[in-house]
PDB file of N, H, CA, C and O in Angstrom:
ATOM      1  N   UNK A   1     -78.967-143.792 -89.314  1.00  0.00           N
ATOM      2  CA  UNK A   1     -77.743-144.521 -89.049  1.00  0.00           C
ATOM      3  C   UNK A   1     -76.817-144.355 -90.250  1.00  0.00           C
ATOM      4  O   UNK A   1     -77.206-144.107 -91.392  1.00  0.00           O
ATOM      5  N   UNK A   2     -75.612-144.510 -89.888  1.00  0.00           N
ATOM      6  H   UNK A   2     -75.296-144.711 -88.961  1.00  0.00           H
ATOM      7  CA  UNK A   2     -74.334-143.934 -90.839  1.00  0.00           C
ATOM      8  C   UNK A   2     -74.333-145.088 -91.771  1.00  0.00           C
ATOM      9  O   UNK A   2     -75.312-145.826 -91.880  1.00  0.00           O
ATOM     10  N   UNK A   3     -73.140-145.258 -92.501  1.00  0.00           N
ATOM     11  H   UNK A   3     -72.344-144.658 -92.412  1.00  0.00           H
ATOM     12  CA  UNK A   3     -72.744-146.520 -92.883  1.00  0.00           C
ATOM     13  C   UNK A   3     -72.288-147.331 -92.557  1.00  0.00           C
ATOM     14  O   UNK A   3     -72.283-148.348 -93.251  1.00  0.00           O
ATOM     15  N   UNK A   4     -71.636-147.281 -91.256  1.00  0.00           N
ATOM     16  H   UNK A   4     -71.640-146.455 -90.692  1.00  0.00           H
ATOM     17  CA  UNK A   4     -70.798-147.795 -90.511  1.00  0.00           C
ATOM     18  C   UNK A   4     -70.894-148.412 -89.452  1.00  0.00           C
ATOM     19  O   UNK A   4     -70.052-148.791 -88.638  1.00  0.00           O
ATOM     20  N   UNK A   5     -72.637-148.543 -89.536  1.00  0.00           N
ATOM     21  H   UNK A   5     -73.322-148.235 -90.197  1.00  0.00           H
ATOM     22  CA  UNK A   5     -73.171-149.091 -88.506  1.00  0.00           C
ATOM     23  C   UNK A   5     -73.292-148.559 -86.634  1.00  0.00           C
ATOM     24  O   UNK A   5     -73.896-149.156 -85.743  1.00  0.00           O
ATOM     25  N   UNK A   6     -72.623-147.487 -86.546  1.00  0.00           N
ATOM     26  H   UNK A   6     -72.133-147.001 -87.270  1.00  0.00           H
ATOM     27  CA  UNK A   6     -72.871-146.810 -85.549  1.00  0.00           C
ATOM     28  C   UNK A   6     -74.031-145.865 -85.936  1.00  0.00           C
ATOM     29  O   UNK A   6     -74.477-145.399 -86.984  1.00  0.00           O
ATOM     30  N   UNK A   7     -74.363-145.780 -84.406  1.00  0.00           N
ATOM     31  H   UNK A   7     -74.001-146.159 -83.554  1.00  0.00           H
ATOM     32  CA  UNK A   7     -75.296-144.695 -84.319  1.00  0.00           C
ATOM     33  C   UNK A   7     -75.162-143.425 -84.425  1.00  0.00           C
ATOM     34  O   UNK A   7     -74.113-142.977 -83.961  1.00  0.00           O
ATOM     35  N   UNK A   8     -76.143-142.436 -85.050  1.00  0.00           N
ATOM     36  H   UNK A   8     -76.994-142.800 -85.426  1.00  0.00           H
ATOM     37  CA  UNK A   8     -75.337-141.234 -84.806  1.00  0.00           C
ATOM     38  C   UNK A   8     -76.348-140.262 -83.636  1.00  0.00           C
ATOM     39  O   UNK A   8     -77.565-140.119 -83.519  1.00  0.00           O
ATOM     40  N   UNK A   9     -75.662-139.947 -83.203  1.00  0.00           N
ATOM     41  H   UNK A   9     -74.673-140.063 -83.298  1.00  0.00           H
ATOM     42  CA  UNK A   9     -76.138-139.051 -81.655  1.00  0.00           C
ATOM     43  C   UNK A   9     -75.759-137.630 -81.839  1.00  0.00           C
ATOM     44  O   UNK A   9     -74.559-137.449 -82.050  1.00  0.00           O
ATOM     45  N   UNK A  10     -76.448-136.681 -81.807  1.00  0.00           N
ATOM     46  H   UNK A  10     -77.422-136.827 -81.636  1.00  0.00           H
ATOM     47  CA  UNK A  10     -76.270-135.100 -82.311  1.00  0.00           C
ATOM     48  C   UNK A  10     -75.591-134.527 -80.579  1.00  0.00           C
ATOM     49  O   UNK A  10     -74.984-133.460 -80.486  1.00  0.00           O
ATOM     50  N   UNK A  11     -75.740-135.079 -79.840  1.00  0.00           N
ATOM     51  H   UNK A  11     -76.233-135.945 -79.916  1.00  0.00           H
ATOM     52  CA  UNK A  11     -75.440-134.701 -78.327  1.00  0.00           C
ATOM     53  C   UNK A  11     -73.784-135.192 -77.609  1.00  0.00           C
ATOM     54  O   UNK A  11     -73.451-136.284 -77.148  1.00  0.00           O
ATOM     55  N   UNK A  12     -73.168-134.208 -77.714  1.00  0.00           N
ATOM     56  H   UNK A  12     -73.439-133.320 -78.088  1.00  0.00           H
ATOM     57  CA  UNK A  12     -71.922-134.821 -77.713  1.00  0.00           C
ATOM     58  C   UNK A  12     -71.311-135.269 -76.313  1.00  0.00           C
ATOM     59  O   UNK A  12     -71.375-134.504 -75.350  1.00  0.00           O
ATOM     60  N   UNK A  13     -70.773-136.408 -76.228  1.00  0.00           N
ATOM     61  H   UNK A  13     -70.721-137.029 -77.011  1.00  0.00           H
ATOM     62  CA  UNK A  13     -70.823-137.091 -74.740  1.00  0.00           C
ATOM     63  C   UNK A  13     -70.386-136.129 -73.718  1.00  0.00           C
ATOM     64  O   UNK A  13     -71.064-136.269 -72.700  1.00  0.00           O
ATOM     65  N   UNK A  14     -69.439-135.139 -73.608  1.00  0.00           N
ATOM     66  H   UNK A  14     -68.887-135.025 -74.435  1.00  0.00           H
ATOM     67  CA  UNK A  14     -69.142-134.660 -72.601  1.00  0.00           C
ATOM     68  C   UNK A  14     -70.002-134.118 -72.388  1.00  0.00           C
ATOM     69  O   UNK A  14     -69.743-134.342 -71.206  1.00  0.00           O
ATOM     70  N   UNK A  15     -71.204-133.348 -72.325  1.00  0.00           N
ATOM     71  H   UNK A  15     -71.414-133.166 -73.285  1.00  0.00           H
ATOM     72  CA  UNK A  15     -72.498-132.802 -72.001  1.00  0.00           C
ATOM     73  C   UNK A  15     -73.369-133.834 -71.381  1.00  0.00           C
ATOM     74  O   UNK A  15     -74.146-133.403 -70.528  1.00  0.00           O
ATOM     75  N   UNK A  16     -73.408-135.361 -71.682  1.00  0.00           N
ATOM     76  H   UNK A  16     -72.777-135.712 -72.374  1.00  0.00           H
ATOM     77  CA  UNK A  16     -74.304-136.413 -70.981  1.00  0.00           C
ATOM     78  C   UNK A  16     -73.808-136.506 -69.666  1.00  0.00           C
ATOM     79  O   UNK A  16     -72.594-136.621 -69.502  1.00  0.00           O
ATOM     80  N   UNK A  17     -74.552-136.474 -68.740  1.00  0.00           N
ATOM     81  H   UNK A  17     -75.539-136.381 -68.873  1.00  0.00           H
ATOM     82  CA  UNK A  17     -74.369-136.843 -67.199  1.00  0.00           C
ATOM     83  C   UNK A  17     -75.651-138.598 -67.512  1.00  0.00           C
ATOM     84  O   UNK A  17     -76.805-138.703 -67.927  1.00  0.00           O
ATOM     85  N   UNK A  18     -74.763-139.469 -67.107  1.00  0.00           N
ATOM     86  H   UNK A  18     -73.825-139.383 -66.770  1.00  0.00           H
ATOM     87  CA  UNK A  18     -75.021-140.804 -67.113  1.00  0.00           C
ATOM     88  C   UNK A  18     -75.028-141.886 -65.660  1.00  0.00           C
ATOM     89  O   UNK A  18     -74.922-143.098 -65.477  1.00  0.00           O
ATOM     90  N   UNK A  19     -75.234-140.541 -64.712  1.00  0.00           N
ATOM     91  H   UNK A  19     -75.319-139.556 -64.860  1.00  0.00           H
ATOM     92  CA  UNK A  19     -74.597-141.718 -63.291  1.00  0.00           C
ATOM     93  C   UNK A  19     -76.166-142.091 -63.226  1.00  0.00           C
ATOM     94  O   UNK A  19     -76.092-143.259 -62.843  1.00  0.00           O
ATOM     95  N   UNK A  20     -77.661-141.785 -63.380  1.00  0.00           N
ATOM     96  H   UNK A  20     -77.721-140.836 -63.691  1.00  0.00           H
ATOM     97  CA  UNK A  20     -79.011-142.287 -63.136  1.00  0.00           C
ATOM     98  C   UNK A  20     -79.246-142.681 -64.691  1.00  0.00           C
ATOM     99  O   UNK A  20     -80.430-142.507 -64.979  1.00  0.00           O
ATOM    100  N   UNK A  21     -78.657-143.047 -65.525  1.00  0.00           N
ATOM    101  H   UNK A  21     -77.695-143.189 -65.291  1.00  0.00           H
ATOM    102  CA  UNK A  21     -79.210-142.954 -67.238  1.00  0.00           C
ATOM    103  C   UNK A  21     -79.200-144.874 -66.944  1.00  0.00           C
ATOM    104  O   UNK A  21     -78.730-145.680 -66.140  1.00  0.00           O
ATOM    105  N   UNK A  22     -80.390-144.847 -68.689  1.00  0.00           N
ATOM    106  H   UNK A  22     -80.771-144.192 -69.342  1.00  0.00           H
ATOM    107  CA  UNK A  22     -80.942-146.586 -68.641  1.00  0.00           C
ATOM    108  C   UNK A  22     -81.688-146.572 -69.502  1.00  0.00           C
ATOM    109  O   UNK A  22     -82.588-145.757 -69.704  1.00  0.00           O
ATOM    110  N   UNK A  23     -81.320-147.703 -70.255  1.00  0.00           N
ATOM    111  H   UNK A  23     -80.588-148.366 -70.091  1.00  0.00           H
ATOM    112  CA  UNK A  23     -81.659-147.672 -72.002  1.00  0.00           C
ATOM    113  C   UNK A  23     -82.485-148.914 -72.096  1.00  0.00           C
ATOM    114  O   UNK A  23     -82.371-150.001 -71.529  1.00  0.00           O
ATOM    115  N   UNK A  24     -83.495-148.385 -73.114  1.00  0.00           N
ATOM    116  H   UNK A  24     -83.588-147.502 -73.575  1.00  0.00           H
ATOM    117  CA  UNK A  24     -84.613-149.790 -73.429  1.00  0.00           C
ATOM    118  C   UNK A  24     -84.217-149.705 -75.129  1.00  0.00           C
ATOM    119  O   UNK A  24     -84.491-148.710 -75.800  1.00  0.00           O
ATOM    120  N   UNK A  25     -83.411-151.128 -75.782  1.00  0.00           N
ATOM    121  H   UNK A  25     -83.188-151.936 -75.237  1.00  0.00           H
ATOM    122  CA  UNK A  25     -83.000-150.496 -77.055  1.00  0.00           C
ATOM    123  C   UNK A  25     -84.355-151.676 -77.719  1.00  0.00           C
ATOM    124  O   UNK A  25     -84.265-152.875 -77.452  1.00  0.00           O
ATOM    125  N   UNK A  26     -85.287-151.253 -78.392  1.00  0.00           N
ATOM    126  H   UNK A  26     -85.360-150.279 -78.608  1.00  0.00           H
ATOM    127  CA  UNK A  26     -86.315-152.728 -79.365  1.00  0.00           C
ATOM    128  C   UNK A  26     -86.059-152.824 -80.600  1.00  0.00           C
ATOM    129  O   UNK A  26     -86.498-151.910 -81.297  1.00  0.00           O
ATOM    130  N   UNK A  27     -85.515-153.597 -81.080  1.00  0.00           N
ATOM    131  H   UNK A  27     -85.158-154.340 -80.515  1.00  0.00           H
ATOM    132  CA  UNK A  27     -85.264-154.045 -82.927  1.00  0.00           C
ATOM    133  C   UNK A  27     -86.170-155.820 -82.698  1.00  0.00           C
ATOM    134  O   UNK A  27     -86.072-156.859 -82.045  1.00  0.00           O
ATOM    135  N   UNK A  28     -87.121-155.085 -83.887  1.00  0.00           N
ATOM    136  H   UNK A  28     -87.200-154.241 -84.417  1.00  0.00           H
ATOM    137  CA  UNK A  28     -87.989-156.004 -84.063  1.00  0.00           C
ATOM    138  C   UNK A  28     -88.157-156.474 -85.589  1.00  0.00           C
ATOM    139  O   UNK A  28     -88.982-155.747 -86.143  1.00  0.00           O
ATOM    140  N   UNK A  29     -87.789-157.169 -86.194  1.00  0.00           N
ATOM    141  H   UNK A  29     -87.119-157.760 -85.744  1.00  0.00           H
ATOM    142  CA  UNK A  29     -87.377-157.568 -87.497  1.00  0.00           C
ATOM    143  C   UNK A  29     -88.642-158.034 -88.550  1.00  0.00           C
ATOM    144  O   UNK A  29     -88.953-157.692 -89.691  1.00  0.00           O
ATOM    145  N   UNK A  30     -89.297-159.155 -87.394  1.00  0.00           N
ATOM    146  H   UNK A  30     -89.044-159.434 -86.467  1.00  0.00           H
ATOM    147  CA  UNK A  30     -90.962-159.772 -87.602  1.00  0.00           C
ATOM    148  C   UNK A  30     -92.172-159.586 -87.291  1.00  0.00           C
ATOM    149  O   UNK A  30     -92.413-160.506 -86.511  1.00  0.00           O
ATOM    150  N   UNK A  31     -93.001-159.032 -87.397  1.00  0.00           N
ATOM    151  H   UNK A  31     -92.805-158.284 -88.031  1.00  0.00           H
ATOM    152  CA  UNK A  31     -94.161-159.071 -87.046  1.00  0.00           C
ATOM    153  C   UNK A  31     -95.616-159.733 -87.352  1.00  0.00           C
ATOM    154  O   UNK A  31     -95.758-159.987 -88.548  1.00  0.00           O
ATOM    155  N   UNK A  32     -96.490-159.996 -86.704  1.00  0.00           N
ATOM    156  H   UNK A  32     -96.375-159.790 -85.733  1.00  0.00           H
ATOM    157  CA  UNK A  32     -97.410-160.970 -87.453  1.00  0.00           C
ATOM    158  C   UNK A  32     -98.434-160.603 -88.559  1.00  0.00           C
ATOM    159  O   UNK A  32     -99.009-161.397 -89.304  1.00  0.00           O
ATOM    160  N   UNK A  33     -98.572-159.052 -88.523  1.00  0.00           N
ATOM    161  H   UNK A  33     -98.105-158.408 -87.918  1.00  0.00           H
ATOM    162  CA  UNK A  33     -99.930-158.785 -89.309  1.00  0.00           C
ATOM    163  C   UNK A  33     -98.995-157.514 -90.467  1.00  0.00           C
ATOM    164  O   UNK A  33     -99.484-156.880 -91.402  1.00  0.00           O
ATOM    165  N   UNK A  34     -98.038-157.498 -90.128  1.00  0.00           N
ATOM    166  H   UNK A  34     -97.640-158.013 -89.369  1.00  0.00           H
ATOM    167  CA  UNK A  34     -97.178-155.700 -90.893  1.00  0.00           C
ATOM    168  C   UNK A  34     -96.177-156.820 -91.616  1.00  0.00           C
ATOM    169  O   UNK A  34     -95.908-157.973 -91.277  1.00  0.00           O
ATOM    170  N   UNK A  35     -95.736-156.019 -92.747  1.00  0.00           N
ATOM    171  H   UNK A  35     -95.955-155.083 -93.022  1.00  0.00           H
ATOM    172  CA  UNK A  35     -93.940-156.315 -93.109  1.00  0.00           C
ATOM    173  C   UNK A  35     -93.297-155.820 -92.309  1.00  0.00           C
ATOM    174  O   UNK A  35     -93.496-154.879 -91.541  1.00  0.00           O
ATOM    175  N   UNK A  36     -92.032-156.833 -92.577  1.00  0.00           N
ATOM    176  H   UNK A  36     -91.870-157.598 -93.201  1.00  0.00           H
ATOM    177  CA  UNK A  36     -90.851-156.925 -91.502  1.00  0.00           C
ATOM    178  C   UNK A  36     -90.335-155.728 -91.767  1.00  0.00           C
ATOM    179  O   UNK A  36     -90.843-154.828 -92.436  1.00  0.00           O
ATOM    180  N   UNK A  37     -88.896-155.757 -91.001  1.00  0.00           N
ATOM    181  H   UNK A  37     -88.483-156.488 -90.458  1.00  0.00           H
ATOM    182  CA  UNK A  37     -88.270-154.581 -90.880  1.00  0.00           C
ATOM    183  C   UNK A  37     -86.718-154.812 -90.755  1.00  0.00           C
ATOM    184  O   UNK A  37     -85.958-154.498 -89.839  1.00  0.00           O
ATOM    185  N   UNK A  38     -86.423-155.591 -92.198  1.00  0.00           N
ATOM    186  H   UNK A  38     -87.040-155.846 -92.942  1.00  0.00           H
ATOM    187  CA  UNK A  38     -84.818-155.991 -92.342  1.00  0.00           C
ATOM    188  C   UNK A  38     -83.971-154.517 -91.999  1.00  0.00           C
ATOM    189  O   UNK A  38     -84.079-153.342 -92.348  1.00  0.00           O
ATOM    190  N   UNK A  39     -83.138-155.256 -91.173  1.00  0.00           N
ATOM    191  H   UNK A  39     -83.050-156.211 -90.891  1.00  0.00           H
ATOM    192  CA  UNK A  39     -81.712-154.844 -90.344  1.00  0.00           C
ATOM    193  C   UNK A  39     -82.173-154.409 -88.866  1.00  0.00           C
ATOM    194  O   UNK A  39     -81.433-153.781 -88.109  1.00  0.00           O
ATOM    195  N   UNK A  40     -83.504-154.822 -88.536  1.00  0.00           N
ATOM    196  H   UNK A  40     -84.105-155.332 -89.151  1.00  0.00           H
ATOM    197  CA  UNK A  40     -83.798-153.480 -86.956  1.00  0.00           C
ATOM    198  C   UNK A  40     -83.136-154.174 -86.018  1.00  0.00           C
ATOM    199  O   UNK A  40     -82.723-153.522 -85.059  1.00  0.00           O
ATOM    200  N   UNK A  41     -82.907-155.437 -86.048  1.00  0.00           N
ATOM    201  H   UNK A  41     -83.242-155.967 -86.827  1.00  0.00           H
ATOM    202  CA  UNK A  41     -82.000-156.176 -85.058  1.00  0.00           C
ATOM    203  C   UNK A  41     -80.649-156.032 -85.234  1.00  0.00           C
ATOM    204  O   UNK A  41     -79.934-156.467 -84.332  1.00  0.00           O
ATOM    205  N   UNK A  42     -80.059-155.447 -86.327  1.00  0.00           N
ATOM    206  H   UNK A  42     -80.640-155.094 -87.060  1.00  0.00           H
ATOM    207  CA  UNK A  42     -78.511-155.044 -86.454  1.00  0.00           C
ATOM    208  C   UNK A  42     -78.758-153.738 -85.838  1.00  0.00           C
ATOM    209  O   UNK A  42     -78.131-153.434 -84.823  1.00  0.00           O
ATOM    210  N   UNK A  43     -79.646-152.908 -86.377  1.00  0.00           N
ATOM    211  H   UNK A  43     -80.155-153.155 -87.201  1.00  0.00           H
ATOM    212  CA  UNK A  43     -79.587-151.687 -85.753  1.00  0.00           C
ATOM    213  C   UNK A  43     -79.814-151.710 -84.317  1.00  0.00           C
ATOM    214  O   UNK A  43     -79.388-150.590 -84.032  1.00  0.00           O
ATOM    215  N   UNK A  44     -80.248-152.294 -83.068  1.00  0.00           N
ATOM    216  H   UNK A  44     -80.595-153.203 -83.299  1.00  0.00           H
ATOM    217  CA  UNK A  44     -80.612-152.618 -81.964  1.00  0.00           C
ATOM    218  C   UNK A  44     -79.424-153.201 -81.351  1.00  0.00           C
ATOM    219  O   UNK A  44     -79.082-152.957 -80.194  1.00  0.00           O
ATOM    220  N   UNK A  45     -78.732-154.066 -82.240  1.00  0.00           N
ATOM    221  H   UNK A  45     -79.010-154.265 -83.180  1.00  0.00           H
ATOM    222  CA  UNK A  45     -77.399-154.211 -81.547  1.00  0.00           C
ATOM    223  C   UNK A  45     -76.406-153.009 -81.469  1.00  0.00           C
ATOM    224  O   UNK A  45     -75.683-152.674 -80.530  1.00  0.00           O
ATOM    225  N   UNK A  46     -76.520-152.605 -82.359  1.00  0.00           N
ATOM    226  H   UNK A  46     -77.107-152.877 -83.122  1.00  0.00           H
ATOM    227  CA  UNK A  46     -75.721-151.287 -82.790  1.00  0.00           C
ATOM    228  C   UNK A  46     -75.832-149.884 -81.961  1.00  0.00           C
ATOM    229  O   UNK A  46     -74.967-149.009 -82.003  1.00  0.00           O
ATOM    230  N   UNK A  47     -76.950-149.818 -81.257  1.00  0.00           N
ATOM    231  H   UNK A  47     -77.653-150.529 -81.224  1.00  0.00           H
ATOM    232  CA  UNK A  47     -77.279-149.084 -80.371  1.00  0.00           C
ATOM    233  C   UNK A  47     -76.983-149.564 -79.271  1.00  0.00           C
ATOM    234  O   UNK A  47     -76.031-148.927 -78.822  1.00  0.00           O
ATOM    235  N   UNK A  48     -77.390-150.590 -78.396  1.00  0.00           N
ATOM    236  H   UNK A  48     -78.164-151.108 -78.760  1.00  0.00           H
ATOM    237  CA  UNK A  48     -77.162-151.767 -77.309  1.00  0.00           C
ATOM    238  C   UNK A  48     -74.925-151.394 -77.220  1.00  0.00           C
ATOM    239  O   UNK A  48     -74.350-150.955 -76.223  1.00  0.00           O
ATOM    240  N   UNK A  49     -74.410-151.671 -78.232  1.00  0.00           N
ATOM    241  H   UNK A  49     -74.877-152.027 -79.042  1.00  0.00           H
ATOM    242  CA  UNK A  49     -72.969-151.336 -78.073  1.00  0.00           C
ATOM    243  C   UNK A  49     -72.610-150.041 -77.980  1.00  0.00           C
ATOM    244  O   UNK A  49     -71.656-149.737 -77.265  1.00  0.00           O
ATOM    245  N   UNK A  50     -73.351-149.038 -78.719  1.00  0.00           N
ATOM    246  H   UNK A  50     -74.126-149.285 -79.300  1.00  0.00           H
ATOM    247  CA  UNK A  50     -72.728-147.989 -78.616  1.00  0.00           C
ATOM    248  C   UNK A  50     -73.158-146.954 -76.904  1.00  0.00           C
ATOM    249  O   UNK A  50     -72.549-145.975 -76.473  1.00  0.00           O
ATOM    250  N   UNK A  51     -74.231-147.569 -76.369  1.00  0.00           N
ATOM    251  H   UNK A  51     -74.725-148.365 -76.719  1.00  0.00           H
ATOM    252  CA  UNK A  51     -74.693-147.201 -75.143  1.00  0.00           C
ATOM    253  C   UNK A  51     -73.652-147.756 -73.939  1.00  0.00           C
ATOM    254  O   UNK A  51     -73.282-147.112 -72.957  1.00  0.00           O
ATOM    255  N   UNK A  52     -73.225-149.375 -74.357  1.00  0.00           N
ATOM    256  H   UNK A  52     -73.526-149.899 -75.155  1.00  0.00           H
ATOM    257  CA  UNK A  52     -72.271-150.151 -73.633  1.00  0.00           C
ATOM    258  C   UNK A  52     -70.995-149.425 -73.372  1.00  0.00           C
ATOM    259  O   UNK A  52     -70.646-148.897 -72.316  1.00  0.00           O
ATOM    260  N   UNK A  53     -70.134-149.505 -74.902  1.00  0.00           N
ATOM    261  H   UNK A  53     -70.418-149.934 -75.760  1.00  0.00           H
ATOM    262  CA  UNK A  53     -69.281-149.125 -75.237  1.00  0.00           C
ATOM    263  C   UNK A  53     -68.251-147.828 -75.320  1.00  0.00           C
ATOM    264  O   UNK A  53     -67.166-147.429 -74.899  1.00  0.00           O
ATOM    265  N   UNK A  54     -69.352-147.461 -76.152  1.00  0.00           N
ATOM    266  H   UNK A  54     -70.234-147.786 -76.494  1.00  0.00           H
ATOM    267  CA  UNK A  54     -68.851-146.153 -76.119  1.00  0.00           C
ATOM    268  C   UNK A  54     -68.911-145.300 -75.259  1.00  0.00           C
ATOM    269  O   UNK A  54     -67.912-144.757 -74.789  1.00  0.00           O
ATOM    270  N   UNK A  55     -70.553-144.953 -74.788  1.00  0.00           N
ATOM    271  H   UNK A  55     -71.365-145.394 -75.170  1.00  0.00           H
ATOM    272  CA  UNK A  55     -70.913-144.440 -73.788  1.00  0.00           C
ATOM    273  C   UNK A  55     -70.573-144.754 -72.295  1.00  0.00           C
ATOM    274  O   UNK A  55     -70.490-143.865 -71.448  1.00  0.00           O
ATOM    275  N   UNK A  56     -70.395-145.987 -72.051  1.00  0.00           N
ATOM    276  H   UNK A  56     -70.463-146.709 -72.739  1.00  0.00           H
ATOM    277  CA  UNK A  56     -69.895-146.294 -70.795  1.00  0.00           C
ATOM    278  C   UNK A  56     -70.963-146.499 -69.449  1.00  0.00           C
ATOM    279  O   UNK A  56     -70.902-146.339 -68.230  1.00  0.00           O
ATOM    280  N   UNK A  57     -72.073-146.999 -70.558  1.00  0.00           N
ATOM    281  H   UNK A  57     -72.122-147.129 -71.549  1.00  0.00           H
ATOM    282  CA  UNK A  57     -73.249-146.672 -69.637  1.00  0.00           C
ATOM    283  C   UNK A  57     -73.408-149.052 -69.371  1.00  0.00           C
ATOM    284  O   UNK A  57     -73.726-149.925 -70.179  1.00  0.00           O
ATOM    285  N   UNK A  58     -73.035-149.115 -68.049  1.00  0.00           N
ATOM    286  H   UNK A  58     -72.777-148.407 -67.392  1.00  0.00           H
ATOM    287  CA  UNK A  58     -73.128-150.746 -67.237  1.00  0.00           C
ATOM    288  C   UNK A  58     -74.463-151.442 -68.232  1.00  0.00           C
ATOM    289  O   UNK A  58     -75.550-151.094 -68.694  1.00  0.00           O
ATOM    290  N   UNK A  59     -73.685-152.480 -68.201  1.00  0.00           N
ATOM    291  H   UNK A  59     -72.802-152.763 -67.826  1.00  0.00           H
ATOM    292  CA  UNK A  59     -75.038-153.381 -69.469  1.00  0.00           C
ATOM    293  C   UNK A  59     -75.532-153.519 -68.641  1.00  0.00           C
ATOM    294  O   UNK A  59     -75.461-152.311 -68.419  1.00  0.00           O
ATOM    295  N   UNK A  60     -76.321-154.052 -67.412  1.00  0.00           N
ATOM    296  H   UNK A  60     -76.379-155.033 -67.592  1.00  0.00           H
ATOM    297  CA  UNK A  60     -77.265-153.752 -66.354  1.00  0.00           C
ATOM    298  C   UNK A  60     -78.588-153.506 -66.608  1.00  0.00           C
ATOM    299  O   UNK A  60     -79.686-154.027 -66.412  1.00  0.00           O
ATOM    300  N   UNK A  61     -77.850-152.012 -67.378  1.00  0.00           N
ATOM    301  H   UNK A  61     -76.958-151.589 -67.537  1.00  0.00           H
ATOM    302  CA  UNK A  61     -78.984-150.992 -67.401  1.00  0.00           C
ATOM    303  C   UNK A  61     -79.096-150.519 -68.391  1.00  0.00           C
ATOM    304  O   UNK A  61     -79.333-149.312 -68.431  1.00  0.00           O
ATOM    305  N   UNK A  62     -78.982-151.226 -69.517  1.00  0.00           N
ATOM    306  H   UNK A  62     -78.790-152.207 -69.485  1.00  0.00           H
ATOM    307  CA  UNK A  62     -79.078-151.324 -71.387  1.00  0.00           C
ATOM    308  C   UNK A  62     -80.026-152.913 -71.003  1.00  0.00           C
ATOM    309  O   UNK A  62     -79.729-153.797 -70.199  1.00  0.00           O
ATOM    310  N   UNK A  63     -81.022-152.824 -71.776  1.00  0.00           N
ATOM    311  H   UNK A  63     -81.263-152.106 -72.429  1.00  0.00           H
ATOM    312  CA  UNK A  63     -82.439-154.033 -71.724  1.00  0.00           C
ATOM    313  C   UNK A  63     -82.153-153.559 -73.165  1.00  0.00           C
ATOM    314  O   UNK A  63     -82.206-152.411 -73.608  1.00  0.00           O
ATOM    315  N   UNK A  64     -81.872-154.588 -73.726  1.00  0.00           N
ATOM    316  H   UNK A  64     -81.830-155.520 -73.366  1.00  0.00           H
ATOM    317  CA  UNK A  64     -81.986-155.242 -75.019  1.00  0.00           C
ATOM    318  C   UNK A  64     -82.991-156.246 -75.683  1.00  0.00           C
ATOM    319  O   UNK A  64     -82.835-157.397 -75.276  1.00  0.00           O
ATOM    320  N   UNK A  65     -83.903-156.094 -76.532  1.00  0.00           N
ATOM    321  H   UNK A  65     -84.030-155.159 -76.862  1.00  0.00           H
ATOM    322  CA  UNK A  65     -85.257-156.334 -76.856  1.00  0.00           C
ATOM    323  C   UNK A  65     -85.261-156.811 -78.381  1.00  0.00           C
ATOM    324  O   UNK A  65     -85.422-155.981 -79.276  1.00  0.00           O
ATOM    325  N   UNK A  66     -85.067-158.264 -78.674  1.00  0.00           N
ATOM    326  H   UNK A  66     -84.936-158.938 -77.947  1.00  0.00           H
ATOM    327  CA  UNK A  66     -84.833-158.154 -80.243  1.00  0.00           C
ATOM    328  C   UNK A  66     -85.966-159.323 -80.496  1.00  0.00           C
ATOM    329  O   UNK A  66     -86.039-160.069 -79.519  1.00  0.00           O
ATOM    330  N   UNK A  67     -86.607-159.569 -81.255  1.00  0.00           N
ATOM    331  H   UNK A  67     -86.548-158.963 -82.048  1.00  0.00           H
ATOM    332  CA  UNK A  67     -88.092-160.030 -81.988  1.00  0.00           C
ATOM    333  C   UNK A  67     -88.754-160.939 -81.530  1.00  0.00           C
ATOM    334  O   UNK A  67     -89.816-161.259 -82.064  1.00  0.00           O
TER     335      UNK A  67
END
């Protein structure tokens, strides 16, 4: 991830065909037996918008999964 908090995607959108596409994004921050994993829930949002947003892909079908 950049600095800027977007994601970066090497696949440039006009090449994605998105009319059957559907995103499972997991940022999990806590866990019970491991160290955590500060920012995975910023990063999980950050993905979750840029799938929304940018991409144009119906929140529907973005499942958002945070700790």
């Amino acid at each position: 991830m950049n600095n800027t908090n977007k994601p970066e995607v090497a696949v440039p959108r006009a090449t994605l065909d998105l009319k059957d596409a559907v995103a499972l994004v997991v940022g999990i921050e806590r866990y019970a037996f491991v160290p955590g994993v500060p920012g995975a829930k910023a990063n999980a949002l950050a993905w979750h918008a840029y799938f929304t947003r940018s991409l144009g892909l119906p929140a529907p079908r973005v499942r958002l999964l945070v700790d």
